[in-house]
PAFIRO-634074 format. One record per residue: residue in one letter; x, z negated, y of N, C-alpha, C in turn. Coordinates in steps of 0.02 Angstrom, whole numbers, padded with zeros to 5 digits, always signed. Each point is the difference from the previous one (the first is absolute). Layout:
<rs>
AXZYXZYXZY
...
</rs>
This chain:
<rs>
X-00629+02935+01623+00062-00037-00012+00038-00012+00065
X-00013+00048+00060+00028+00000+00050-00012-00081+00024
X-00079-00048-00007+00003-00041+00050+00045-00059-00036
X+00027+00008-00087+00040-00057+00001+00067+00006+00011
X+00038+00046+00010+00066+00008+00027-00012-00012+00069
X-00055+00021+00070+00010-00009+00037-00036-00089+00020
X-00021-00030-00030-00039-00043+00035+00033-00070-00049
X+00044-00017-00023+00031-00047-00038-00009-00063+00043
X-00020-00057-00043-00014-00071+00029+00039-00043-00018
X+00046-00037+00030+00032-00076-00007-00054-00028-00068
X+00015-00018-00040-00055-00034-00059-00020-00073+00022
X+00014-00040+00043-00019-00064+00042-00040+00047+00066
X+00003+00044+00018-00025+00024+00058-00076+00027-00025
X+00003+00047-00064-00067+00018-00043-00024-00061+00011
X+00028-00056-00049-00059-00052-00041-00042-00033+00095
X+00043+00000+00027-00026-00013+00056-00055+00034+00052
X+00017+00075-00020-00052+00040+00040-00057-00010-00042
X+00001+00037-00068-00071-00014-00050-00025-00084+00013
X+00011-00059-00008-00047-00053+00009-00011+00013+00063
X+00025+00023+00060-00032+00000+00063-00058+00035-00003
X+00023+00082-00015-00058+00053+00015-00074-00043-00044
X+00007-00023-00063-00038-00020-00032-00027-00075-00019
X-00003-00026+00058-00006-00070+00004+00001-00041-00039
X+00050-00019-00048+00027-00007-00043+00001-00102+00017
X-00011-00047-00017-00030-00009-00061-00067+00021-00011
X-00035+00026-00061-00054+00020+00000-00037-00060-00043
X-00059-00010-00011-00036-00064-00047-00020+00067-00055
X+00007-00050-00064-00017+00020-00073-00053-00045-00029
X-00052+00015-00014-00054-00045-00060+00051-00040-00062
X-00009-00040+00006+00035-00059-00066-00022+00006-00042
X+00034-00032-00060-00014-00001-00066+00003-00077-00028
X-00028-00048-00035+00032-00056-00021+00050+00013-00068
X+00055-00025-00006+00054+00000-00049-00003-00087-00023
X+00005-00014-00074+00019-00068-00012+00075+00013+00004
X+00020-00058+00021+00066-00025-00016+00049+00038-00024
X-00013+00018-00077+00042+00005-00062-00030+00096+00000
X-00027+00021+00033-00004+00086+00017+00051+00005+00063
X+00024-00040+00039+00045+00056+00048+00071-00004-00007
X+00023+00059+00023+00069+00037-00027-00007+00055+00059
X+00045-00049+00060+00023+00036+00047-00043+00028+00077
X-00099-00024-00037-00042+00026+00058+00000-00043+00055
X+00005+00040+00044-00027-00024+00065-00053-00046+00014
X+00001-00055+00056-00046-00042+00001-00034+00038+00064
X-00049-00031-00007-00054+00048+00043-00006-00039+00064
X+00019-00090+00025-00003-00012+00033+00047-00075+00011
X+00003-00038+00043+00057-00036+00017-00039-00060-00060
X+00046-00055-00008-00021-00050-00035+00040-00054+00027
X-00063-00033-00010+00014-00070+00041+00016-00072-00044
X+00004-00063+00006+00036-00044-00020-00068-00036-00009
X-00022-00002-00047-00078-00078-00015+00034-00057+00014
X+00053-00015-00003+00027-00091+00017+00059+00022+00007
X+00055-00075+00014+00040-00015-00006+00047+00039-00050
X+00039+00006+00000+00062+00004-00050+00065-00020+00015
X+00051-00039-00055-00066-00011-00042-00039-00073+00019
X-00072-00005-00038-00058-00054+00022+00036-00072-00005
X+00080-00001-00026+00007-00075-00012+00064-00010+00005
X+00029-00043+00033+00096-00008-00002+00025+00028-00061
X+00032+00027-00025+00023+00000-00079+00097-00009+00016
X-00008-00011-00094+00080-00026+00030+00042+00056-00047
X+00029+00028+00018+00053+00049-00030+00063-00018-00034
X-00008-00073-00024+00057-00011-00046-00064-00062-00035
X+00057-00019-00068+00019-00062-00047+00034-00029+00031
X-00028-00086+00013+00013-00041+00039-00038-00074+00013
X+00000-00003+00066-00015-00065+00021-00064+00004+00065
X-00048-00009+00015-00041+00017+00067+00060-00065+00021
X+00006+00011+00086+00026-00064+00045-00029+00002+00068
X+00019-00047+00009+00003+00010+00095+00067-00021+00011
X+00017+00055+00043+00067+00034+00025+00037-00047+00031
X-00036-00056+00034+00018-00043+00066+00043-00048-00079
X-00027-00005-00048+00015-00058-00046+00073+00020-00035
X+00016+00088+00007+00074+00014-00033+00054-00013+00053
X-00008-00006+00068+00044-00005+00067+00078-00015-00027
X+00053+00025-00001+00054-00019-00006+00012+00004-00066
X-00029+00017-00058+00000-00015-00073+00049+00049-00019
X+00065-00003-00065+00032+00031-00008+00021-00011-00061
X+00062+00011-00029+00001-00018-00067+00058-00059-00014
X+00005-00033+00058+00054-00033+00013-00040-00066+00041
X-00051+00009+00027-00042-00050+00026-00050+00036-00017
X-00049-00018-00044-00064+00020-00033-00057-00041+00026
X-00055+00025+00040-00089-00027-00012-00021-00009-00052
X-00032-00057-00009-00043-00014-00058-00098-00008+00004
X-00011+00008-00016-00072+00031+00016-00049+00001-00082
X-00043-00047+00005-00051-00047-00044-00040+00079-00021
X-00016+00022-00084-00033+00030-00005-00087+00002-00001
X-00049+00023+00028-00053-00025-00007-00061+00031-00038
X+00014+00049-00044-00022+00046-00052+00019+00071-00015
X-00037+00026-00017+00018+00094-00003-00050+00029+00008
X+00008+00042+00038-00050+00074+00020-00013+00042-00055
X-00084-00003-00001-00017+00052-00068-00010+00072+00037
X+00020+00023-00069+00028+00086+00033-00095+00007+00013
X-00023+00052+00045-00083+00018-00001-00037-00042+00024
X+00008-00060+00021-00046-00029+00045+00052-00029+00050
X-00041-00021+00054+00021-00067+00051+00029-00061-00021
X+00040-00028+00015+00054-00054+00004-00085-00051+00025
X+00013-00059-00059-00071-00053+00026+00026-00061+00032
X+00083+00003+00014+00034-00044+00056+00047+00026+00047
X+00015-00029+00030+00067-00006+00083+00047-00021-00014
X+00027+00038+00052+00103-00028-00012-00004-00042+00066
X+00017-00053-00014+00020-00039+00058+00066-00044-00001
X+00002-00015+00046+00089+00006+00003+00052-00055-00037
X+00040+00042-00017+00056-00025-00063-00028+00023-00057
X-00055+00067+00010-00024-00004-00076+00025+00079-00017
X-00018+00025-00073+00002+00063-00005-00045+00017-00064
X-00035+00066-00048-00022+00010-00045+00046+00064-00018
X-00040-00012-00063+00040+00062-00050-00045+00055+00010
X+00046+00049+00007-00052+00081+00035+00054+00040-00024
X-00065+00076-00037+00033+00043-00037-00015+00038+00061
X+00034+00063-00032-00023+00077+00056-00058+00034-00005
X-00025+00006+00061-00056+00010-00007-00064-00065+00036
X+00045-00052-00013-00045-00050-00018-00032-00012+00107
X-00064-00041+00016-00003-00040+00038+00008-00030+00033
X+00051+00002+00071+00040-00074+00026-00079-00053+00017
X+00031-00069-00004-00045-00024-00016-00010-00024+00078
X-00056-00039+00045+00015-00031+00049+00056-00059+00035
X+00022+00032+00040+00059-00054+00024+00074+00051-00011
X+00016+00055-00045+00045+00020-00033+00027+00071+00049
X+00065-00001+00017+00001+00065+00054+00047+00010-00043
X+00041+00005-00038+00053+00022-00037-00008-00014-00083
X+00036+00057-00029+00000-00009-00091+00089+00014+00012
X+00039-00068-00063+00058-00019+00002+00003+00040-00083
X+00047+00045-00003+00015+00031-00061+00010-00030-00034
X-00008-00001-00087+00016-00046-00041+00071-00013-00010
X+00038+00063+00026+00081-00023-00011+00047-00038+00064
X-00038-00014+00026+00002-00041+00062-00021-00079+00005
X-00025+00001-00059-00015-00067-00029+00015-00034-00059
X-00008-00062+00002+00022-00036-00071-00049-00051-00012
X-00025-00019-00070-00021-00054+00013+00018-00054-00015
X-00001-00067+00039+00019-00078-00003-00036-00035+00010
X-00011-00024-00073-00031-00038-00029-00088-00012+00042
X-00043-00033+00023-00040+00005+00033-00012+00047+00074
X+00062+00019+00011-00005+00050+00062+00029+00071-00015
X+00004+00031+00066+00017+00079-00017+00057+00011+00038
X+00071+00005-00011+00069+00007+00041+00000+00072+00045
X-00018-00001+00049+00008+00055+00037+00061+00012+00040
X+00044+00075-00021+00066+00016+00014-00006+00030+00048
X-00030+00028+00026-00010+00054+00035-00072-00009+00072
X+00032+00008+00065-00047-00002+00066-00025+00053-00006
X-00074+00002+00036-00036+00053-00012-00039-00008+00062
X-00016+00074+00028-00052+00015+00061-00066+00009-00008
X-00048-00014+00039-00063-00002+00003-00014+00075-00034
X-00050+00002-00021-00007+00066-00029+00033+00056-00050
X+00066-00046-00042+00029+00015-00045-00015+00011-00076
X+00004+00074-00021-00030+00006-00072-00054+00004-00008
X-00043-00011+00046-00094+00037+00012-00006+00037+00024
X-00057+00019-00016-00033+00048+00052-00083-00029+00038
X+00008+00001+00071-00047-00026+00022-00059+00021-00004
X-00083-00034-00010-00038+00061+00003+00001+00047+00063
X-00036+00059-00019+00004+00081+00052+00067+00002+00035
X+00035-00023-00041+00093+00034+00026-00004+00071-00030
X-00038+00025-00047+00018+00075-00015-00055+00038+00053
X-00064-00036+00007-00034+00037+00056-00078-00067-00011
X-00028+00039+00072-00072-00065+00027-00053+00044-00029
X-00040-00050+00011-00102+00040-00029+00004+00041+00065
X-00021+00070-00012-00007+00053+00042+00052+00036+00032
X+00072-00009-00013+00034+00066-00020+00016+00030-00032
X+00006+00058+00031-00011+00060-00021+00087+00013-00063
X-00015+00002-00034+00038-00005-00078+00023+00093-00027
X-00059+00041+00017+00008+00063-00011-00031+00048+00024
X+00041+00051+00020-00040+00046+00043-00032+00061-00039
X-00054+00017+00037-00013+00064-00029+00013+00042-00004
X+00023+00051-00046+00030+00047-00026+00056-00024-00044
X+00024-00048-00011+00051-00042-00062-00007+00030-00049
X+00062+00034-00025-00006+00034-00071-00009-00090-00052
X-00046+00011-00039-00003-00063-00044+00041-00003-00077
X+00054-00008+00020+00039-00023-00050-00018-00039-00045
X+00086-00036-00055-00016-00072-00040-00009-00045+00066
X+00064-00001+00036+00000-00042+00061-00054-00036+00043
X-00047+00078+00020-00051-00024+00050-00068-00029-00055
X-00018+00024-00066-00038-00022-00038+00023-00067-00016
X+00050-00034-00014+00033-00090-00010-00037-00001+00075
X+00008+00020+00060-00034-00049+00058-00065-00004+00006
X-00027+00053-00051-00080+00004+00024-00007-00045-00063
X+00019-00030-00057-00025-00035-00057+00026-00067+00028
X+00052-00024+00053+00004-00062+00028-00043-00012+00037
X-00044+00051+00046-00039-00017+00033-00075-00007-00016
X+00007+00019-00077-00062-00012-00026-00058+00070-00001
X+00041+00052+00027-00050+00073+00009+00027+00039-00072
X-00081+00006-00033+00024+00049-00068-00016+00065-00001
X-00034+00008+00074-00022+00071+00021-00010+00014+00065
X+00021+00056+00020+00034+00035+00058-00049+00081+00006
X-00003+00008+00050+00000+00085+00011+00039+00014+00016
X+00002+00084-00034+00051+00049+00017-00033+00049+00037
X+00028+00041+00039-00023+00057+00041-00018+00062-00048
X-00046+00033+00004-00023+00071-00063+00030+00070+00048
X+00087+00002-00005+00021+00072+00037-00015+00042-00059
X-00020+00051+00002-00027+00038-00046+00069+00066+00021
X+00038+00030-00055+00042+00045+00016+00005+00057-00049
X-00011+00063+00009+00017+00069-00031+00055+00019+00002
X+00017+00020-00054+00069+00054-00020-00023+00050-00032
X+00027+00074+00039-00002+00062-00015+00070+00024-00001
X+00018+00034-00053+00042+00046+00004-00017+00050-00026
X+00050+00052+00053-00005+00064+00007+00056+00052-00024
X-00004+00047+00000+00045+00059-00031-00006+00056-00042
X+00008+00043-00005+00005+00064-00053+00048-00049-00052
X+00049-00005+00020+00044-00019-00055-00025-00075-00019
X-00032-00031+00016-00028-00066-00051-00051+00002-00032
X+00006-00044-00045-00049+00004-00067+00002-00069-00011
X-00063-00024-00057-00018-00065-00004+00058-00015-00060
X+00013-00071+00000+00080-00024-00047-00054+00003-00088
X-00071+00028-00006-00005-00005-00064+00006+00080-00017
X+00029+00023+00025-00023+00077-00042+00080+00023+00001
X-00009+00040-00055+00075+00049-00006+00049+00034+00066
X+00051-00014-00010+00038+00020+00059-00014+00078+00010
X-00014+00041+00051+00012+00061-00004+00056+00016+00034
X+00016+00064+00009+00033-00002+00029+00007+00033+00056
X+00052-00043+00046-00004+00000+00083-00024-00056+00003
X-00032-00039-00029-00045-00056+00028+00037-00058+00018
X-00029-00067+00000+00017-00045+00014-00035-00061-00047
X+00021-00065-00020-00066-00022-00008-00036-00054+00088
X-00032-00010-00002-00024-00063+00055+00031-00058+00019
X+00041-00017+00002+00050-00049+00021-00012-00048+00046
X-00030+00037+00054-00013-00043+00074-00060-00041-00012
X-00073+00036-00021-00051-00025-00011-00016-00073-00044
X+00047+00013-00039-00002-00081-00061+00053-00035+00034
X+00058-00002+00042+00051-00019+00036-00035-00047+00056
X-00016+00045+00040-00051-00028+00074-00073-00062-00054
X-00014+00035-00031-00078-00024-00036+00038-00093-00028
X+00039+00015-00045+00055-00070-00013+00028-00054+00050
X+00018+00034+00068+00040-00036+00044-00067-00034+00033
X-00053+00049+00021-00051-00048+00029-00016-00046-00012
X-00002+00021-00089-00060-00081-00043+00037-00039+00018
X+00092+00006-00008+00049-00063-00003+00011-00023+00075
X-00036+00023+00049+00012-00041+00038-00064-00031+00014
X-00050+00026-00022-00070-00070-00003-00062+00047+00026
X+00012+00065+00007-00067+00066+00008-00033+00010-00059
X-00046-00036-00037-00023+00008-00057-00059+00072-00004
X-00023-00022+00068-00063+00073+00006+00037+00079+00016
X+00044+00018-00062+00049+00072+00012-00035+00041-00046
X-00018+00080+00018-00015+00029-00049+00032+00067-00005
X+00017+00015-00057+00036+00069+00002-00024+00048-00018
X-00011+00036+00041-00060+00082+00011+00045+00051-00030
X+00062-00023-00044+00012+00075-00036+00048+00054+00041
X+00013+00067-00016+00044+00046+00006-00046+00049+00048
X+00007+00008+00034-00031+00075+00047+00077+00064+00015
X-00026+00050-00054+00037+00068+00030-00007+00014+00103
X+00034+00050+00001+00009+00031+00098-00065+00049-00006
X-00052-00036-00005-00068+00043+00013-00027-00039+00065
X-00038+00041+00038+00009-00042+00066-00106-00018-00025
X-00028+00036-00047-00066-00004+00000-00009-00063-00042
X+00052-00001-00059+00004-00055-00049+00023-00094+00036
X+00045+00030+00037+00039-00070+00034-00050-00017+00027
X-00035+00030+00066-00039-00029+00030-00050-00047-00016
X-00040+00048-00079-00042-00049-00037+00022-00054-00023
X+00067-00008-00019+00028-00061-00043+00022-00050+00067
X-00012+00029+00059+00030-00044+00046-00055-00033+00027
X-00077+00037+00001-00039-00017+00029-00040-00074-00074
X+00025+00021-00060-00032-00059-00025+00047-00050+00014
X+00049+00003-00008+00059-00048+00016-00010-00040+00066
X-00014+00043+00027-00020-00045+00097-00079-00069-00036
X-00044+00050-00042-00065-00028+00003+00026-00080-00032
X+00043-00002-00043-00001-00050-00007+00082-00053+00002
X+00018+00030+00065+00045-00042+00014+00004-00021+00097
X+00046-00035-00022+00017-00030+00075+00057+00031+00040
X+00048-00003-00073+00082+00020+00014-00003+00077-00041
X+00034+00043+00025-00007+00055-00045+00063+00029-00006
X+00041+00013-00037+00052+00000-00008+00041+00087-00045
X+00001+00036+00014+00024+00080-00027+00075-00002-00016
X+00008+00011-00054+00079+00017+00009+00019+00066-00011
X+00028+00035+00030+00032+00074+00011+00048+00038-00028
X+00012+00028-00003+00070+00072-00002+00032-00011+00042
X+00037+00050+00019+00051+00013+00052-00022+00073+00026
X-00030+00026-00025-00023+00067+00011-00027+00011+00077
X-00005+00044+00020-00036+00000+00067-00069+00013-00014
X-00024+00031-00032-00067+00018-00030-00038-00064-00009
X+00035-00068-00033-00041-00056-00022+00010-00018+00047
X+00044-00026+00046+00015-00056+00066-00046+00048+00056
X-00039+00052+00014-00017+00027+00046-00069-00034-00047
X-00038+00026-00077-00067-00038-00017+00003-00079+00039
X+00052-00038-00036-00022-00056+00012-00011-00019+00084
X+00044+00032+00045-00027-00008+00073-00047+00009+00007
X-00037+00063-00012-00055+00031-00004-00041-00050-00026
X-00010-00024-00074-00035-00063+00001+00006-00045+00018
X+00038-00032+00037+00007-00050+00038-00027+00006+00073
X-00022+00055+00006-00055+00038+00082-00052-00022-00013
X-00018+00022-00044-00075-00019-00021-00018-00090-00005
X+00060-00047-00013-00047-00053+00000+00027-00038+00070
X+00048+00041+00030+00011-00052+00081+00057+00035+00008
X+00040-00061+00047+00060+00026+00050+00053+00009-00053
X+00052+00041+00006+00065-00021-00017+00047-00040+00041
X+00013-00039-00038+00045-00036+00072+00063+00010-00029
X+00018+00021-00043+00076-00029-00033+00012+00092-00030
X+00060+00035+00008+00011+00066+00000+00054+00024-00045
X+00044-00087-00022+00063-00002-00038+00033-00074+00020
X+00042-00005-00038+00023-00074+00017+00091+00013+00008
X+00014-00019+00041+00080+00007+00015+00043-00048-00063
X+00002+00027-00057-00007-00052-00057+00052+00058-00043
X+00030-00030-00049+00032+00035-00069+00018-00023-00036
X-00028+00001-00077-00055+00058-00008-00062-00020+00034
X-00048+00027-00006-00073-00016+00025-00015+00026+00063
X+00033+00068+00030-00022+00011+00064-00070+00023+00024
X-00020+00045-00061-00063+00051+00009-00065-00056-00043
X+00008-00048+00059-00057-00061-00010-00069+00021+00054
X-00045+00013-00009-00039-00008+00057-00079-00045-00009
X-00019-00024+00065-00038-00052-00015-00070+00010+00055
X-00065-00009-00036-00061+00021+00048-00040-00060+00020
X-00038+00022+00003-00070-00052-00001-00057+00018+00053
X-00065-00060-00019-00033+00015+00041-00012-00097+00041
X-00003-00003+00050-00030-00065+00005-00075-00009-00001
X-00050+00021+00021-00044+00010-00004-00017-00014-00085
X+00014+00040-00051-00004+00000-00043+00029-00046-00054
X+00054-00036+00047+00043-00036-00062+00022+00023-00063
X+00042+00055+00027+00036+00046-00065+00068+00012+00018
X+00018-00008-00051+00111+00000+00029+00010+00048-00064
X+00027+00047+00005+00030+00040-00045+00070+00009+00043
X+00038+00008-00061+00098+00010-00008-00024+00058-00058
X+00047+00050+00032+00023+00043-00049+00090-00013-00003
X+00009+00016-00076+00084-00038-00025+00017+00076-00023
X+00077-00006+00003+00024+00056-00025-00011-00002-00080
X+00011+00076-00003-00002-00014-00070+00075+00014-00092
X+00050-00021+00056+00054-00007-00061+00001-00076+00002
X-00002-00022-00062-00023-00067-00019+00072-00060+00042
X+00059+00033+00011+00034-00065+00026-00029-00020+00093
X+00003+00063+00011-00029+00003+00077-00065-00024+00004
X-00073+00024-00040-00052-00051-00008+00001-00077-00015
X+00048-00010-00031+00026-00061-00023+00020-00032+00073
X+00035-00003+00030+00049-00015+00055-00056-00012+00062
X-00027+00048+00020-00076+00026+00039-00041-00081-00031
X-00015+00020-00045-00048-00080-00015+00019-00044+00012
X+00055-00017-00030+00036-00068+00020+00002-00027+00060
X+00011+00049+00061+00041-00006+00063-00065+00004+00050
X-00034+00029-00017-00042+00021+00046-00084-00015-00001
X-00006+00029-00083-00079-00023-00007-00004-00051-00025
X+00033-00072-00031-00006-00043-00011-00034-00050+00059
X+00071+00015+00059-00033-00027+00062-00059+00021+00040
X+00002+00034-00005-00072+00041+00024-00062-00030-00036
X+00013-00012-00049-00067-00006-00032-00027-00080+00033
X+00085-00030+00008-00005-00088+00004-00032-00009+00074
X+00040+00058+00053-00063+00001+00074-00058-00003-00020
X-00015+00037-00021-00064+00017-00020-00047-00046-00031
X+00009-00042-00042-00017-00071-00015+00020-00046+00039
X+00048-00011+00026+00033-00069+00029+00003+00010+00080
X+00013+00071+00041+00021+00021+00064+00074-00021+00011
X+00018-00019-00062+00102-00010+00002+00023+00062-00009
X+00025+00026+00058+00050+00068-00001+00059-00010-00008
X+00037-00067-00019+00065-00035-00039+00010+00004-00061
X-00075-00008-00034+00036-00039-00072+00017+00045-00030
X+00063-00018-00062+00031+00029-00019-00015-00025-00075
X-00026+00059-00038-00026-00030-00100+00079-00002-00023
X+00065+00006+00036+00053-00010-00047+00049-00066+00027
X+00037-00025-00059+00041-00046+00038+00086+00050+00012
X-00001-00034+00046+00050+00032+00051+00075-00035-00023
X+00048+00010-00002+00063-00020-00022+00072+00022+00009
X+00052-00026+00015+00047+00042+00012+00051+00000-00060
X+00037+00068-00001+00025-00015-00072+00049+00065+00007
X+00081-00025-00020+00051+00049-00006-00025+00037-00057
X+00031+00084+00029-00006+00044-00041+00047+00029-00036
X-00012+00023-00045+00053+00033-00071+00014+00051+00024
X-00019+00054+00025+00005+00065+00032+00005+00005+00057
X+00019+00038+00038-00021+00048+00047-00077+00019+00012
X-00011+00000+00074-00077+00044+00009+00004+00031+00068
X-00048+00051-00025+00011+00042+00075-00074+00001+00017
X-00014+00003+00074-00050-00003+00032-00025+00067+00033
X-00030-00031+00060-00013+00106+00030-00012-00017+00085
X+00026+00019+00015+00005-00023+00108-00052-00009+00006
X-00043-00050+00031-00050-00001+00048-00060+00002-00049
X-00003-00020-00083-00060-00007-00050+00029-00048-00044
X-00048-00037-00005-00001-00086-00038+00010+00030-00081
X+00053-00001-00024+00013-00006-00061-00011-00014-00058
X-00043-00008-00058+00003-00058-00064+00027+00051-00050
X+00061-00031-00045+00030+00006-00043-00044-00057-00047
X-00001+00052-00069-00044-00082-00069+00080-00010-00025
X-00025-00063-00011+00085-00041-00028-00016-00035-00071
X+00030-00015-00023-00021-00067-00070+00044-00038+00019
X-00002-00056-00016+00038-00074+00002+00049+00002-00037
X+00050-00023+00001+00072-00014-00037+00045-00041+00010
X-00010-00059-00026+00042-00059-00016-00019-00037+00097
X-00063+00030+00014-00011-00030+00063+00024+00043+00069
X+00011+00064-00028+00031+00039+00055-00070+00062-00013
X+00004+00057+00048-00030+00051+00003+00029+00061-00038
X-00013+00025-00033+00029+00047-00023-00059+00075+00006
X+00022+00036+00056-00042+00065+00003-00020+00036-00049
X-00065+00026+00001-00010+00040-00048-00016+00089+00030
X+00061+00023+00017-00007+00066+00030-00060+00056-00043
X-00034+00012+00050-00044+00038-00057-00071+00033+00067
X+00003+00075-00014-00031+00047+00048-00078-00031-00014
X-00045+00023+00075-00052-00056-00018-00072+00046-00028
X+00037+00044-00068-00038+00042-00036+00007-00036-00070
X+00029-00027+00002+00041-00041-00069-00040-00061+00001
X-00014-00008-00076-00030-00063-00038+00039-00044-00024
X+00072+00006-00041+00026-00023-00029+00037-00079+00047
X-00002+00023+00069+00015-00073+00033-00049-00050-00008
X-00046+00021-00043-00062-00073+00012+00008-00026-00073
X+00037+00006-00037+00022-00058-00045+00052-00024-00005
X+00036-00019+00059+00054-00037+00022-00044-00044+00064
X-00025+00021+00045-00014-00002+00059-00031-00091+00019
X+00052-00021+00041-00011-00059+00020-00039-00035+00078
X+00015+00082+00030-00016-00013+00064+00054+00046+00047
X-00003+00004+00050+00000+00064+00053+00063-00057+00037
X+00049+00047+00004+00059-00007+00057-00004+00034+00048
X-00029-00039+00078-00029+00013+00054+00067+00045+00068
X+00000+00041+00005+00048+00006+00051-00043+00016+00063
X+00015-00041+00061-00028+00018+00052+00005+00090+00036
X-00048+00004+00060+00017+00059+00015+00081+00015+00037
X+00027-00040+00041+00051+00000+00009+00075-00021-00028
X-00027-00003-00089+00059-00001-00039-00004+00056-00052
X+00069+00021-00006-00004+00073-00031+00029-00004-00080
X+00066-00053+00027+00033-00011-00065+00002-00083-00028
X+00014+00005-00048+00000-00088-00025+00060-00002-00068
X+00067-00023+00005+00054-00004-00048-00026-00043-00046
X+00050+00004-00062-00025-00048-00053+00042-00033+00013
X-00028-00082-00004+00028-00057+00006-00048-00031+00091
X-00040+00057+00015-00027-00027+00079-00038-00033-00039
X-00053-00045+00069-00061-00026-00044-00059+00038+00054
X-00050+00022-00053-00059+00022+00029-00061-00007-00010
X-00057+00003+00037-00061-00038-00002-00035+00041-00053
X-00030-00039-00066-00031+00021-00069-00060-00043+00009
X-00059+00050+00018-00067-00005-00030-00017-00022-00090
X+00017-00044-00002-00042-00019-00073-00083+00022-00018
X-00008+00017-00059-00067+00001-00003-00036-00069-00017
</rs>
């Protein structure tokens, strides 16, 4: 226990040493996913643009195709008049030209046809009698979109490691891709303790049930780690752990322990964490979540995090720390951040701690933060829990009514 009180890490300073020591991005074997299977996975590699986008002028209103030079001066007080010369069918090509003094009828969506640099809104127009009264001057390139104004054939559209959302799946079905690889991170969860037990069996007592293990096992899938498996409860047997650690290594990449507070378990899990490489990470200058520590081998391509084990501090620890970690590790981004970031007055009071990065869990209220004070042995903050009110290391206190930086999940 001595090396995590003495050896505490900046938590930007960790995520930074571990992808160094461990040459972090590492390559993963792919998987193909259709379309309508991903929810949140990672793309395995950059994606590029097959054509144009989009492939054809389109016009973003109900209207008129024109050429622009033909509205010059037009207003609603001195009006252009301008000869109609058919309508644009929605789904194919326009089979004539706008040439000048002329205009067609064009929906959204639709085609500009040749000759046509501008679409004149329909409420900008009137019609008289054989012609079209135009009220309104208009600039080249008004109310379209040109082709590859959103992007050209061969750029780069998405990078690899992109969590694949609704968002990024709409760009891969515009671009016509109904299947993608994902990277196969393969990840273990062990937890450990005398006092834990699996959540199907009778409470005894002293015990606990497993909290962290289905907690961590949940947050992975939801952020797009589908290859997670959960290896179950291990008592403080150092003959038993080992075995459950050594199948756990066999078939993972990421290996992941969550702990006690005990000195007895945090001295095993170092101890197992010898056996498969370096420790690089000893504690994290963090609260809750200090007694974080993190191994690996490079050689081997194995990253194990051991997490504390009172479920708000494991909680906090994941979020902050192994989320990003995991994203080096796929992507070599020691930035990204899996939460959106926000600023937002608070209902309470919060207190911080000199010289260690803070998270208070908050819930939302009427758009403000409202703390959810609660020791990070305690469960009951995770059914309120909206996301973590961040205090830097050099802020201690924060009044209600300040505004302060809230990690959303």
């Amino acid at each position: 226990m001595g090396n995590i009180i003495q050896n505490l890490l900046p938590r930007a300073e960790a995520l930074e040493l571990v992808a160094g020591e461990l040459g972090f991005p590492w390559t993963f074997p792919g998987e193909k996913k259709n379309i309508g299977e991903l929810s949140g996975e990672h793309l395995l590699s950059d994606v590029f643009a097959p054509e144009d986008w989009p492939p054809w002028p389109r016009s973003l209103r109900d209207g008129y195709a024109v050429r622009s030079a033909d509205t010059l001066g037009a207003g609603p007080v001195s009006p252009a008049f301008l000869v109609p010369v058919g309508e644009v069918p929605m789904g194919a090509l326009p089979s004539f030209a706008i040439g000048p003094e002329q205009c067609a009828v064009i929906h959204t969506g639709g085609i500009l046809p040749e000759g046509a640099d501008a679409v004149l809104m329909r409420e900008d127009s009137e019609p008289a009698g054989s012609f079209i009264e135009v009220r309104r001057a208009l600039q080249s390139g008004e109310n379209f979109i040109a082709r590859g104004e959103e992007f050209l054939k061969g750029d780069r559209i998405l990078r690899a490691g992109t969590p694949l959302g609704f968002a990024e799946t709409g760009l891969l079905a515009a671009i016509g891709i109904g299947e993608t690889s994902v990277p196969v991170v393969r990840v273990g969860i062990l937890s450990t303790g005398d006092e834990v037990q699996p959540i199907d069996e009778n409470l005894r007592p002293g015990r606990v049930r497993d909290v962290n293990g289905w907690t961590l096992y949940n947050l992975l899938k939801r952020r797009g780690y589908t290859h997670v498996r959960y290896h179950g409860v291990c008592g403080d047997d150092w003959v038993v752990l080992q075995k459950a650690f050594r199948e756990m290594e066999e078939h993972s990449d990421v290996l992941l322990v969550s702990g006690g507070s005990s000195v007895s378990e945090r001295d095993y899990t170092e101890r197992l964490f010898g056996t498969l490489g370096k420790i690089f990470v000893h504690g994290l200058r963090v609260s809750p979540g200090k007694p974080t520590l993190a191994a690996g081998s490079r050689a081997e391509k194995k990253l194990a995090v051991g997490l504390p084990g009172h479920p708000l501090s494991c909680l906090v620890a994941a979020w902050t720390f192994l989320l990003p970690l995991l994203s080096a590790m796929t992507t070599g981004d020691k930035t990204s951040e899996p939460w959106r970031r926000v600023c937002l007055s608070l209902l309470k009071d919060v207190w911080g701690h000199a010289g260690i990065e803070t998270f208070v869990p908050c819930a939302l209220r009427d758009g403000k933060a409202d703390p959810l004070f609660a020791k990070s042995g305690y469960v009951g903050a995770l059914k309120e829990i909206s996301g973590l009110i961040c205090l830097p290391e050099n802020t201690d206190t924060l009044r209600a009514g300040d505004y302060a930086e809230v990690l959303l999940w």
